[in-house]
N, C-alpha and C positions, 0 to 999 in steps of 0.2 A: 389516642394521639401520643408519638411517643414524646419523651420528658424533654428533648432539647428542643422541637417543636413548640414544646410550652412555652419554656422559660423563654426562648424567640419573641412568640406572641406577647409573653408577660413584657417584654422587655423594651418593647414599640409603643408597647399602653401605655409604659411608665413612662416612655418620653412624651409623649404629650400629656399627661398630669402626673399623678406622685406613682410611687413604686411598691406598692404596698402589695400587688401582687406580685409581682416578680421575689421581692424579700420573700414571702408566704410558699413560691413553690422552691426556690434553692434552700429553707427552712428546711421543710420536706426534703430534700435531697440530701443534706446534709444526716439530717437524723437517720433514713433509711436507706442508703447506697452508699455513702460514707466517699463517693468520686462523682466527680460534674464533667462530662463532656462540653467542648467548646467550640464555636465554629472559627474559623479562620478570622484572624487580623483586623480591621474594621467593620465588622458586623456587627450588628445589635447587641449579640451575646457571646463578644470578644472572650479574649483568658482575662481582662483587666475588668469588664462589664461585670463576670461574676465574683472575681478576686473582691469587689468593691461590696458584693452583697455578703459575700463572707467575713467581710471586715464589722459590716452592722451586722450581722450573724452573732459575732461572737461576743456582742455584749448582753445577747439575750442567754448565756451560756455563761458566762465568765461571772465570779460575784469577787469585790476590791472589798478590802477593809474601808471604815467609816471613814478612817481620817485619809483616805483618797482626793477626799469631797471635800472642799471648801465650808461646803453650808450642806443644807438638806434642800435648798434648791438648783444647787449643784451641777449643768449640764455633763453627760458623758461626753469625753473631748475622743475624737479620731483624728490622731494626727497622720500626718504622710513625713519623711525628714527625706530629704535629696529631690533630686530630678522626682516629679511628681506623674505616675504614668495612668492616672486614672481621667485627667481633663475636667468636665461637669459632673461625670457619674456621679463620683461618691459622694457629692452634694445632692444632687436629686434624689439619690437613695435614702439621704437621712433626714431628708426635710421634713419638717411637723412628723415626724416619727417620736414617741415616748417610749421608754425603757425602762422599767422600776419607778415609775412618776418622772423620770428625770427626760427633759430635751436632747436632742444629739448633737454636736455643731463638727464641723472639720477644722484642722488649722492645718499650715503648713509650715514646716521650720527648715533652715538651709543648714542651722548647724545643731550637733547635737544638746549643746550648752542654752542653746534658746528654747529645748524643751521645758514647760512649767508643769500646769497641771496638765496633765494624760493620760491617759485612760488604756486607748489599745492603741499603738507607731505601728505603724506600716515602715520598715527599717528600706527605701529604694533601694534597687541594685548598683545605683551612684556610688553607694555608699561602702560598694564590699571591698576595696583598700583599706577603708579604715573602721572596718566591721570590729574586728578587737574590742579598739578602741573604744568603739563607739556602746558596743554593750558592756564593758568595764565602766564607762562616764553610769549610766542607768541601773547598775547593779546596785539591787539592795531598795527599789524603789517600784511600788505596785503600780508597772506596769507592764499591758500582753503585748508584747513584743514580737512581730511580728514580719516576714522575711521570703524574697522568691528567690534569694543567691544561693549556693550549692551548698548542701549541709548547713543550714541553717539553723534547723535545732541542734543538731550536733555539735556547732562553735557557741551553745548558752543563747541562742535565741528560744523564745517560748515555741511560737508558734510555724512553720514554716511550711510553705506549701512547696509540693514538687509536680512537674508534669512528667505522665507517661503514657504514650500514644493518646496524646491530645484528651485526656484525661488529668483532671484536676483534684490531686490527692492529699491528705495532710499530715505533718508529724509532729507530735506535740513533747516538747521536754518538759517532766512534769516536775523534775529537780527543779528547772529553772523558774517553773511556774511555781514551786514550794517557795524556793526562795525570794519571789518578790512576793509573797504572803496571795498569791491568788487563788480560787477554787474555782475550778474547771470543771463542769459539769461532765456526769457519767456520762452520759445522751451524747455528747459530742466525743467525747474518751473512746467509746466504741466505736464509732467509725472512723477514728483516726491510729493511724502507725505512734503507738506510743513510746519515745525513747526516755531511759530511765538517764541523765545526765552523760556526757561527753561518747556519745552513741552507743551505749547501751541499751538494749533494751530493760 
Protein backbone atom coordinates (compact mmCIF):
# COMPACT_ATOMS: atom_id res chain seq x y z
CA UNK A 1 0.00 0.00 0.00
CA UNK A 2 1.72 3.13 -0.75
CA UNK A 3 2.75 5.38 2.29
CA UNK A 4 0.15 8.26 1.61
CA UNK A 5 -2.50 5.75 1.39
CA UNK A 6 -1.44 4.85 5.05
CA UNK A 7 -0.88 7.75 6.67
CA UNK A 8 -4.89 8.60 4.88
CA UNK A 9 -6.02 5.44 6.65
CA UNK A 10 -3.87 6.17 9.95
CA UNK A 11 -5.50 9.38 9.87
CA UNK A 12 -9.51 8.58 9.80
CA UNK A 13 -8.49 5.95 12.74
CA UNK A 14 -7.16 8.75 14.67
CA UNK A 15 -10.29 10.66 14.31
CA UNK A 16 -12.42 8.56 15.76
CA UNK A 17 -9.90 7.60 18.89
CA UNK A 18 -6.36 8.62 19.55
CA UNK A 19 -3.54 8.91 16.95
CA UNK A 20 -1.15 6.77 17.91
CA UNK A 21 -0.84 5.33 14.66
CA UNK A 22 -0.82 7.95 12.41
CA UNK A 23 2.31 9.62 14.91
CA UNK A 24 4.07 5.74 14.43
CA UNK A 25 3.91 5.82 10.48
CA UNK A 26 5.04 9.87 9.70
CA UNK A 27 7.65 8.57 12.64
CA UNK A 28 8.63 6.30 10.06
CA UNK A 29 8.53 8.81 7.33
CA UNK A 30 10.45 11.08 8.91
CA UNK A 31 13.39 8.89 9.98
CA UNK A 32 13.45 7.04 6.25
CA UNK A 33 12.33 9.43 3.41
CA UNK A 34 13.17 12.58 5.23
CA UNK A 35 9.82 14.22 2.77
CA UNK A 36 5.84 13.58 3.46
CA UNK A 37 3.55 13.84 0.51
CA UNK A 38 0.13 15.52 1.21
CA UNK A 39 -3.14 15.41 -0.37
CA UNK A 40 -5.07 18.53 -1.17
CA UNK A 41 -6.61 21.15 1.33
CA UNK A 42 -9.27 19.56 3.61
CA UNK A 43 -8.53 15.97 3.64
CA UNK A 44 -7.73 13.79 6.34
CA UNK A 45 -3.94 14.11 5.55
CA UNK A 46 -4.00 17.91 4.71
CA UNK A 47 -0.25 19.85 4.78
CA UNK A 48 -1.54 21.01 8.38
CA UNK A 49 -2.89 17.31 9.40
CA UNK A 50 0.75 16.22 9.09
CA UNK A 51 2.78 19.57 9.93
CA UNK A 52 0.74 18.81 13.40
CA UNK A 53 2.25 15.15 13.67
CA UNK A 54 5.67 16.65 13.06
CA UNK A 55 5.34 18.95 15.63
CA UNK A 56 4.77 15.92 18.22
CA UNK A 57 7.42 14.28 16.12
CA UNK A 58 9.87 16.49 17.23
CA UNK A 59 9.88 16.19 20.83
CA UNK A 60 10.57 12.55 20.49
CA UNK A 61 14.03 13.96 18.69
CA UNK A 62 14.77 17.02 20.34
CA UNK A 63 16.40 16.74 24.11
CA UNK A 64 15.98 20.59 26.28
CA UNK A 65 18.21 21.23 29.20
CA UNK A 66 16.78 20.29 32.95
CA UNK A 67 15.88 23.70 33.81
CA UNK A 68 13.42 23.87 30.71
CA UNK A 69 11.19 21.95 33.17
CA UNK A 70 9.64 23.39 35.96
CA UNK A 71 9.61 20.00 37.99
CA UNK A 72 10.25 16.46 36.87
CA UNK A 73 6.61 16.24 36.37
CA UNK A 74 6.87 18.79 34.01
CA UNK A 75 4.37 18.51 30.80
CA UNK A 76 6.18 19.12 27.23
CA UNK A 77 4.25 22.44 26.15
CA UNK A 78 3.38 22.79 22.08
CA UNK A 79 2.60 26.01 21.73
CA UNK A 80 1.08 27.48 18.35
CA UNK A 81 1.67 31.80 18.59
CA UNK A 82 -0.76 33.71 15.79
CA UNK A 83 -3.59 32.70 13.73
CA UNK A 84 -3.63 28.94 14.82
CA UNK A 85 -3.88 26.70 11.42
CA UNK A 86 -4.10 23.41 12.81
CA UNK A 87 -8.09 23.52 14.43
CA UNK A 88 -8.52 20.03 16.73
CA UNK A 89 -5.62 18.25 15.15
CA UNK A 90 -2.81 18.96 17.09
CA UNK A 91 -4.90 18.26 20.23
CA UNK A 92 -5.98 14.82 19.28
CA UNK A 93 -2.53 14.17 18.21
CA UNK A 94 -0.94 14.71 21.64
CA UNK A 95 -3.54 13.52 23.81
CA UNK A 96 -2.58 10.80 26.53
CA UNK A 97 0.65 10.72 24.41
CA UNK A 98 3.89 10.37 26.96
CA UNK A 99 7.40 11.57 25.85
CA UNK A 100 10.46 10.94 28.26
CA UNK A 101 7.69 10.19 31.14
CA UNK A 102 6.52 13.55 30.56
CA UNK A 103 2.52 14.51 29.24
CA UNK A 104 2.11 16.66 26.15
CA UNK A 105 -0.63 19.65 26.40
CA UNK A 106 -0.89 22.43 23.50
CA UNK A 107 -1.39 26.26 24.46
CA UNK A 108 -2.05 28.84 22.24
CA UNK A 109 -0.49 32.42 22.71
CA UNK A 110 -1.65 35.74 20.60
CA UNK A 111 1.43 37.50 21.52
CA UNK A 112 4.83 36.66 21.69
CA UNK A 113 5.46 38.12 25.45
CA UNK A 114 2.70 35.64 26.72
CA UNK A 115 4.94 32.76 25.82
CA UNK A 116 6.12 31.06 29.33
CA UNK A 117 7.06 27.62 29.60
CA UNK A 118 7.64 26.09 25.83
CA UNK A 119 9.01 23.58 24.69
CA UNK A 120 8.61 23.42 20.75
CA UNK A 121 6.25 27.19 18.96
CA UNK A 122 4.93 26.57 16.05
CA UNK A 123 5.95 30.59 14.96
CA UNK A 124 2.05 30.98 12.38
CA UNK A 125 2.52 32.72 9.12
CA UNK A 126 0.36 35.69 11.00
CA UNK A 127 3.18 36.37 12.40
CA UNK A 128 5.90 36.92 9.54
CA UNK A 129 5.77 40.98 9.74
CA UNK A 130 7.03 40.80 12.98
CA UNK A 131 9.06 37.45 12.57
CA UNK A 132 12.46 39.51 13.61
CA UNK A 133 11.06 40.65 16.28
CA UNK A 134 9.56 37.89 17.35
CA UNK A 135 12.55 35.39 17.32
CA UNK A 136 14.90 38.26 18.90
CA UNK A 137 11.97 38.54 22.07
CA UNK A 138 12.93 34.20 22.48
CA UNK A 139 16.54 34.40 21.63
CA UNK A 140 18.71 32.77 24.28
CA UNK A 141 15.80 30.59 25.62
CA UNK A 142 15.43 26.49 25.00
CA UNK A 143 13.13 26.63 22.72
CA UNK A 144 12.49 24.51 18.93
CA UNK A 145 11.27 27.15 17.15
CA UNK A 146 9.48 26.46 14.54
CA UNK A 147 7.99 28.09 11.12
CA UNK A 148 6.12 27.55 7.49
CA UNK A 149 7.09 31.42 6.23
CA UNK A 150 9.91 31.60 3.60
CA UNK A 151 13.28 31.16 4.82
CA UNK A 152 12.59 30.38 8.12
CA UNK A 153 15.71 28.80 9.24
CA UNK A 154 17.49 31.23 7.34
CA UNK A 155 16.05 34.42 9.44
CA UNK A 156 17.38 32.12 13.20
CA UNK A 157 14.16 30.20 13.22
CA UNK A 158 15.33 26.43 14.35
CA UNK A 159 13.09 24.47 12.60
CA UNK A 160 11.41 25.37 9.33
CA UNK A 161 9.39 23.39 6.99
CA UNK A 162 9.18 24.10 3.17
CA UNK A 163 7.01 22.60 0.42
CA UNK A 164 7.95 21.40 -2.88
CA UNK A 165 5.68 19.84 -5.50
CA UNK A 166 3.38 18.96 -2.64
CA UNK A 167 5.95 17.49 -0.72
CA UNK A 168 6.69 18.32 2.72
CA UNK A 169 10.52 18.97 3.48
CA UNK A 170 12.59 20.35 6.47
CA UNK A 171 15.49 22.72 7.22
CA UNK A 172 16.95 22.88 10.42
CA UNK A 173 19.58 25.82 11.66
CA UNK A 174 21.67 24.03 13.93
CA UNK A 175 23.33 27.53 15.01
CA UNK A 176 20.16 28.36 16.24
CA UNK A 177 19.25 25.14 17.74
CA UNK A 178 23.22 25.56 19.42
CA UNK A 179 22.12 28.56 20.64
CA UNK A 180 19.03 27.98 22.63
CA UNK A 181 21.09 25.01 24.20
CA UNK A 182 18.98 22.20 22.18
CA UNK A 183 20.17 18.61 20.97
CA UNK A 184 18.72 17.63 17.85
CA UNK A 185 18.97 14.20 17.14
CA UNK A 186 21.12 12.64 14.33
CA UNK A 187 18.04 10.51 13.08
CA UNK A 188 16.17 13.58 12.21
CA UNK A 189 19.59 15.76 11.08
CA UNK A 190 19.83 13.21 8.17
CA UNK A 191 16.89 13.62 6.64
CA UNK A 192 16.51 17.23 6.94
CA UNK A 193 18.40 20.15 4.66
CA UNK A 194 20.75 21.34 7.39
CA UNK A 195 21.62 25.15 7.45
CA UNK A 196 24.67 26.10 9.39
CA UNK A 197 23.37 29.85 10.68
CA UNK A 198 22.07 32.88 8.51
CA UNK A 199 21.84 30.25 5.29
CA UNK A 200 24.60 28.65 5.26
CA UNK A 201 25.02 25.48 4.93
Amino acid sequence: MPLLSRVHRAAVRSRRRRTTTLAAVLSTLVLFSGTVAFAATGTPTSEYDLKAVFLFQFAHFVTWPARSFRSENSPITIGVLGKDPFGTTLDAIVADELVGGRKLVVRRYQLVDQVDECHVLFISASEEPRLPSVLARLKGRSILTVGDTKDFAAQDGIVGFTVDKKRLKLRVNLAAADSANLTISSKLLRQADVVRGQGKR
